[in-house]
N, C-alpha and C positions, 0 to 999 in steps of 0.2 A: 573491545571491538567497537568502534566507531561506524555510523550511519551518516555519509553525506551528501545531502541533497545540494544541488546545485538549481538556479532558480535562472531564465532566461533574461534577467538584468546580468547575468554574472553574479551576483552573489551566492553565497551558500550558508548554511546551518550544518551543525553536525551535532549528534545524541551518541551518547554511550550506552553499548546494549550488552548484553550476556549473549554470546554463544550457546544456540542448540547446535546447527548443523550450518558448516561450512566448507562448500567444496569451490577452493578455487578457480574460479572461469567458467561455474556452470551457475550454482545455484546457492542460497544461504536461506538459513530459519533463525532470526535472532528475538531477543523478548527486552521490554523494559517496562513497568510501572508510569502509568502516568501519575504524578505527583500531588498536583490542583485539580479540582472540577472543570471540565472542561466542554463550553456546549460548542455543538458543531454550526459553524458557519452552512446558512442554506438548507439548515433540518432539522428537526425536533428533539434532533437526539442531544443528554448529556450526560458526559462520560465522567462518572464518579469517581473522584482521588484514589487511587489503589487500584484503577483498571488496569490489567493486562493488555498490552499489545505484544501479539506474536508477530510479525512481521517476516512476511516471506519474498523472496527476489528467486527472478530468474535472470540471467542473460539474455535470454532467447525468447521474452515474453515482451510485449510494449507497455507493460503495466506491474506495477508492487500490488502485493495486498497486505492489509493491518487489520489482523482479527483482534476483534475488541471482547475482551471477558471482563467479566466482573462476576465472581469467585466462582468461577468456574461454568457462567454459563453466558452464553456465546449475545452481545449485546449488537455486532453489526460488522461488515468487513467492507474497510474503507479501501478500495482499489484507485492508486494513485495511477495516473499514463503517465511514462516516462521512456526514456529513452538511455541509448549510452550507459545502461547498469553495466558497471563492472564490481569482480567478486574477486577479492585477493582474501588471504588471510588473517590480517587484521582491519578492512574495513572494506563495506557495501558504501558505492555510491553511484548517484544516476542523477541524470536533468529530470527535472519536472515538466511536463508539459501541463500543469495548471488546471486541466480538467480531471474530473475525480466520479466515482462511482460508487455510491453508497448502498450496499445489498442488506436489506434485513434476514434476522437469522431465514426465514422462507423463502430467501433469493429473489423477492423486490425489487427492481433497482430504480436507482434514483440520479439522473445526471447533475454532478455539482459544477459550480463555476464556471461554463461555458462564457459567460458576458465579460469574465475575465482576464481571456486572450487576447492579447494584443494583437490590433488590426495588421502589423507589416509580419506577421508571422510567415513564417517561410514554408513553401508548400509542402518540404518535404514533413516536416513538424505536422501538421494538418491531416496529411496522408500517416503520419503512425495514429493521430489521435481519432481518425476515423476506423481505423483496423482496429483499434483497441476495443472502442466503443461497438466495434460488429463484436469482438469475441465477447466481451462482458455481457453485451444483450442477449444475445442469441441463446446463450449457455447458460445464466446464472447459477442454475440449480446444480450443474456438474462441479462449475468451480466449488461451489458452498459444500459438496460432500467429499469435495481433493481437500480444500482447505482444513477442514473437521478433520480430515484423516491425519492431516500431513501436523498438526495442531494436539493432535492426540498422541503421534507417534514419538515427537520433539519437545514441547514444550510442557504440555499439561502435567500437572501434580506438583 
């Protein structure tokens, strides 16, 4: 299974993940090991070689989230805005819209990378990354106990 992000130069990146749960054109739960230590741009946090990422997509959401564990207990869930996620059967992929939202396991949050949107950015772009930014604020703590569930049901053990 294949992860492809697309980046608003046009470029893209793509990761190989393990299948939990994939339903075509709605929703997927996939997981992969990050490899190296990896400290987060814009935060305090760093994610130990061997963390778990669960990673969860929706179609119908403006934003991914990436539960971060490390063996077995919950280190932060990086919600990416994005747009254009489509779910086929062998691969998730979506644009980035470049702004990120960092939740501590107590649903904290934290806005990453704002100064790093490009200024001709198109309104429509703008208008998901402000919808997104209402639904992560406003909620944290609902997402933080879908995601535990949704985390527990797919990927964990």
């Amino acid at each position: 299974m294949v992860e492809r992000k697309r980046r608003l130069d046009g470029s893209a990146v793509t990761f190989e993940c393990a299948r939990s749960l994939v339903v075509p054109g709605s929703r997927a739960v996939l997981r992969y090991v990050i490899e190296q230590e990896r400290a987060l741009e814009g935060a305090t946090l760093v994610l130990p070689a061997g963390t778990l990422t669960v990673a969860h997509y929706w179609v119908d959401r403006p934003y991914n989230v990436y539960h971060w564990l490390d063996r077995g207990r919950t280190l932060a869930y990086y919600c990416s805005i994005a747009r254009d996620t489509t779910i086929a059967e062998d691969e998730v992929a979506y644009t980035d819209l470049v702004v990120d939202v960092l939740l501590d396991p107590a649903g904290a949050a934290t806005v990453l990378d704002e100064e790093e949107l490009p200024p001709d950015l198109v309104p429509s772009d703008r208008a998901t990354i402000a919808r997104a930014l209402d639904q992560l604020m406003s909620r944290p703590s609902r997402l933080v106990a879908e995601i535990e569930s949704e985390t527990g049901r797919f990927a964990r053990g």
